[in-house]
N, C-alpha and C positions, 0 to 999 in steps of 0.2 A: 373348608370348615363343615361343610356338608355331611361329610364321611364321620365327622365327630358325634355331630347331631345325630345322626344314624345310629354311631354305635351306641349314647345314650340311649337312645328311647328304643331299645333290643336289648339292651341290660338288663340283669336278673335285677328286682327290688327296683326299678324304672318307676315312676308315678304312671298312672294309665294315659296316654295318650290324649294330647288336648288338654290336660289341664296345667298344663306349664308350658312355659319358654327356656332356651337353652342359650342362656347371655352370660356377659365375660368370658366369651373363647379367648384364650391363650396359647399359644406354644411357645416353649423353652427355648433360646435360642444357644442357650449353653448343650441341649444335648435336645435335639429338635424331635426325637423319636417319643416326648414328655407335653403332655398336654393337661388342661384345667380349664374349668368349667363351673358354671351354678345354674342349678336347677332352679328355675324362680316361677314361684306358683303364679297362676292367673285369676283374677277377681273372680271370686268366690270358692276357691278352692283351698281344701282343709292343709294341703302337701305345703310346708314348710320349703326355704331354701332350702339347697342340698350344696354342697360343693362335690365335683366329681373329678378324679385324676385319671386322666389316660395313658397307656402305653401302646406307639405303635410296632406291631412285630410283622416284617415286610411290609406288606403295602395296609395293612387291617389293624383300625386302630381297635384296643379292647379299655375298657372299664377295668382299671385298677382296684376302684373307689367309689364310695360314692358315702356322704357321710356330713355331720355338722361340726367333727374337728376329729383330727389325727388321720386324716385324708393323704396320701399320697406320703408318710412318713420312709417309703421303703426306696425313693426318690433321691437321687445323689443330694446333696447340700444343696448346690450349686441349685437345679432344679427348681428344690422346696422354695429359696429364697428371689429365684426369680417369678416362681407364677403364684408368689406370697402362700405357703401355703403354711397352715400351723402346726407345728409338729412339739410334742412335749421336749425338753433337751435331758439329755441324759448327765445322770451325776446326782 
C-alpha cells in the first residue's frame, strides 16, 4: 500500500503534504490493476475528504482521480461496485 500512498501525495491537485492521511486503501479484487482511496484531512486542516481512484500500469501505480464524487466513473462496473465508488447511471 505504500506505493499507493506515494502515488497520492505526488499527484497533481495532492493537498500539501502533512495535512492529511491516506485511509480506506482498497484494491479490486475483480480486476487488481484498480485501486481507491480517501484523502482524509488532519485536525485543523481546511482540505475536505477527497476519494481517489487508481490505476496500476506495470509496476507504477498513477492517479486516475481524485474528487468528492464521479471518481473513478471510467472503471469497468465490476470495479466501481467493488471499491463503492459513485458514479451517475446513465439513461
Amino acid at each position: 500500500m505504500s506505493a499507493i500512498v506515494s502515488a497520492i501525495g505526488g499527484a497533481s491537485g495532492a493537498p500539501r503534504a502533512g495535512t492529511y492521511t491516506v485511509t480506506n486503501c482498497r484494491i479490486a479484487s475483480a480486476s487488481a490493476i484498480w485501486a481507491a482511496a480517501v484523502i482524509t484531512p488532519k485536525a485543523g486542516s481546511a482540505t475536505p475528504p477527497t476519494a481517489v481512484v487508481l490505476e496500476r500500469i506495470g509496476a507504477t501505480w498513477n492517479v486516475e482521480g481524485m474528487g468528492s464524487s464521479g471518481v473513478g466513473c471510467d472503471a469497468p462496473k465490476t470495479v466501481q461496485q467493488q471499491l463503492q465508488l459513485s458514479c451517475p447511471t446513465e439513461g
